[in-house]
Structures are given as C-alpha cells and as structure tokens.
C-alpha positions as CSV (number, residue, x, y, z in Angstrom):
1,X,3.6,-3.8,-15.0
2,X,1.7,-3.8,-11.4
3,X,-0.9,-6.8,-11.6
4,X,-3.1,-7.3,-8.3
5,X,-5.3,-10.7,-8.9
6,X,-7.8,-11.6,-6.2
7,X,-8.8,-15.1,-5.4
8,X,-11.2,-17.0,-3.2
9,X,-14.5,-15.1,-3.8
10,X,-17.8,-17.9,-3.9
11,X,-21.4,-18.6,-2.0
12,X,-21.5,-19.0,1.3
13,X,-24.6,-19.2,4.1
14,X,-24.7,-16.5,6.8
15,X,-22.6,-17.3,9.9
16,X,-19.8,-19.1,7.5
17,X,-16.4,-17.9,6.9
18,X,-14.4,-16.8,3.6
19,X,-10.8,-16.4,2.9
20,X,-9.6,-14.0,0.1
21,X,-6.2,-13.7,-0.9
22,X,-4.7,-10.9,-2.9
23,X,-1.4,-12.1,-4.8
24,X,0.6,-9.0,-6.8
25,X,2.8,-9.3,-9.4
26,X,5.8,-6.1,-10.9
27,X,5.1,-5.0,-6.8
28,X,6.5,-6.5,-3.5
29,X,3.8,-6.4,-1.1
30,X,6.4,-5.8,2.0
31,X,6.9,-2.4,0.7
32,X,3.2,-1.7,0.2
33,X,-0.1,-1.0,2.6
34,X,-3.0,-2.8,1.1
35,X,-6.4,-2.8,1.5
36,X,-9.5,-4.2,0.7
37,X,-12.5,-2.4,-0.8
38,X,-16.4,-4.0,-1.5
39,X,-18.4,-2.6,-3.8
40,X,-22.3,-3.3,-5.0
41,X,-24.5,-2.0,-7.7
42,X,-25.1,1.2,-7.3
43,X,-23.2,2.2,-4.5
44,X,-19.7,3.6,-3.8
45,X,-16.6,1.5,-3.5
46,X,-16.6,1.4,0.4
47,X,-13.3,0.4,2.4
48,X,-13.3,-2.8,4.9
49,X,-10.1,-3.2,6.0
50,X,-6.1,-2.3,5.2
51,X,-2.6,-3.3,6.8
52,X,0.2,-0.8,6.3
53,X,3.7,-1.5,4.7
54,X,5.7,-0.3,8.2
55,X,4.9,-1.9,11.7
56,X,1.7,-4.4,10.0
57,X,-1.1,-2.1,11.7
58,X,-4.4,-3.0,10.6
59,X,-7.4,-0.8,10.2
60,X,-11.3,-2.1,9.5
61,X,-14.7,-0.7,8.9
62,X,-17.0,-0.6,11.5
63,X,-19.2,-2.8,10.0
64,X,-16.6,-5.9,9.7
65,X,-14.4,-5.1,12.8
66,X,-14.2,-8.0,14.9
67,X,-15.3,-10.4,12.2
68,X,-13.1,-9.5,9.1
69,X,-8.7,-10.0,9.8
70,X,-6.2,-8.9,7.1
71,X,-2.8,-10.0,6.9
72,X,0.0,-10.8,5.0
73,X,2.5,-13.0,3.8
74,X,5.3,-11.9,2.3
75,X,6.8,-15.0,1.7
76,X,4.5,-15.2,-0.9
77,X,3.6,-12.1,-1.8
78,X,0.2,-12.0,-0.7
79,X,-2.5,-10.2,1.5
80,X,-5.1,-12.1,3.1
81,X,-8.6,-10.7,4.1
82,X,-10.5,-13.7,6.4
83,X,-14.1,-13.2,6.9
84,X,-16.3,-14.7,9.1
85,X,-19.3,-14.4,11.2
86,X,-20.4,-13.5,7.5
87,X,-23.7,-11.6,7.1
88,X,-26.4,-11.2,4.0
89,X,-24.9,-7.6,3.6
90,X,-21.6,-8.4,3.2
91,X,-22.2,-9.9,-0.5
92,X,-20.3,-7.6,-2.7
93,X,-17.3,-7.4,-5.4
94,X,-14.5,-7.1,-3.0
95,X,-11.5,-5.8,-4.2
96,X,-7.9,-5.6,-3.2
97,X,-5.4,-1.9,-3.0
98,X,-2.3,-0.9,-2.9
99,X,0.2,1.8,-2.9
100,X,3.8,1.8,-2.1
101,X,6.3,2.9,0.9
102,X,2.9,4.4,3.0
103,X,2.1,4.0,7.0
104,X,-1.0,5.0,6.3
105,X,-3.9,3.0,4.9
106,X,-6.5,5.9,3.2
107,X,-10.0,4.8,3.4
108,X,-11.2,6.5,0.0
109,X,-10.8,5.4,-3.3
110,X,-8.4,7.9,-4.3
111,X,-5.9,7.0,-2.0
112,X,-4.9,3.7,-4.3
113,X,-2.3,3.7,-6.6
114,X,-3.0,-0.2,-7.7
115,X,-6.5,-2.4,-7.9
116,X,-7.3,-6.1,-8.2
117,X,-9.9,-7.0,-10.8
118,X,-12.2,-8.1,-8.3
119,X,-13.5,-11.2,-6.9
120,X,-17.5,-11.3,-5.7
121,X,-18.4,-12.7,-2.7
122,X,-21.9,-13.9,-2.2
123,X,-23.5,-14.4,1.5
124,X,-27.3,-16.1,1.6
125,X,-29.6,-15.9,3.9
C-alpha cells in the first residue's frame, strides 16, 4: 500500500522560511516525479512546484519561483519543498504528489497517481 505522509507544516511570520518534507512508504521516490500542491477553502488545488523521476528537473509556479526549491533525497526516501521569502498568501494545506517512471511533472490534479494527507502551512502578516 502507497502511503505519502507530509511533515513540517506550522506558523510562521512573512519573510521567514519553511521546510516540508514528503516521506513515502510501498513507493521508491527515485522512480517517481513528485510534486507539491496548496490548496485553500474554496479554491482549487493549485500546483507550486515538482521534480521529475529522470535527470531531477524542477518545475514551480510563478508565484513561488525563485523563493520555493524542491528536491530530493533518496537516501531517505524523501522530497523536500523549502520555502522562503514566505508571504501572507502562501498559507495553505500543502500537499505532496506522485506518480511513477514519468519525466514529466503535470501541473493539474489529475495528473497524480498518489497524495499526502496534507500538512497546513500558516504565514502571518
């Protein structure tokens, strides 16, 4: 069974930085691109940023590019999203994605095989 568990989520003031991680379980993460979504009330799941399985290319929003790196670690199984420069509008469920043996990193919803539970993320003015 495929298990994605995101970690790290909390309250932070704007201009700080926040690490999440994304640790999977019943799926290697070398074999997989993975993304990371953020969602809020009301509003559609919206893509920020994904790293594909071949070659490590990473992809972001325009709204978080330059301030928002993923990576991973395969040593532990694990994708990273760092965040900084963080702003008011960036509080939001965030949640990590993942589907198998893909170069390419979809930035809809239905391009995810596997989700994370979610971890909130909380940015104050």
């Amino acid at each position: 069974q495929v298990q994605l568990a995101e970690s790290g989520g909390g309250l932070v003031q704007a201009g700080g930085s926040l690490g999440l991680s994304c640790a999977a379980s019943g799926l290697t993460f070398s074999t997989c691109s993975v993304a990371w979504f953020r969602q809020v009330p009301g509003k559609e799941r919206e893509f920020v940023g994904g790293i594909t399985w071949s070659g490590g290319r990473t992809s972001y929003a325009d709204s978080v590019n330059g301030r928002f790196t993923v990576s991973r670690d395969n040593a532990k199984n694990t994708v990273l999203l760092q965040m900084n420069s963080l702003k008011p509008e960036d509080t939001a469920v965030y949640y990590c994605a993942a589907r198998r043996f893909s170069s390419v990193v979809p930035t809809t919803r239905a391009g995810w095989a596997y989700w994370g539970q979610g971890t909130q993320v909380t940015v104050s003015a």
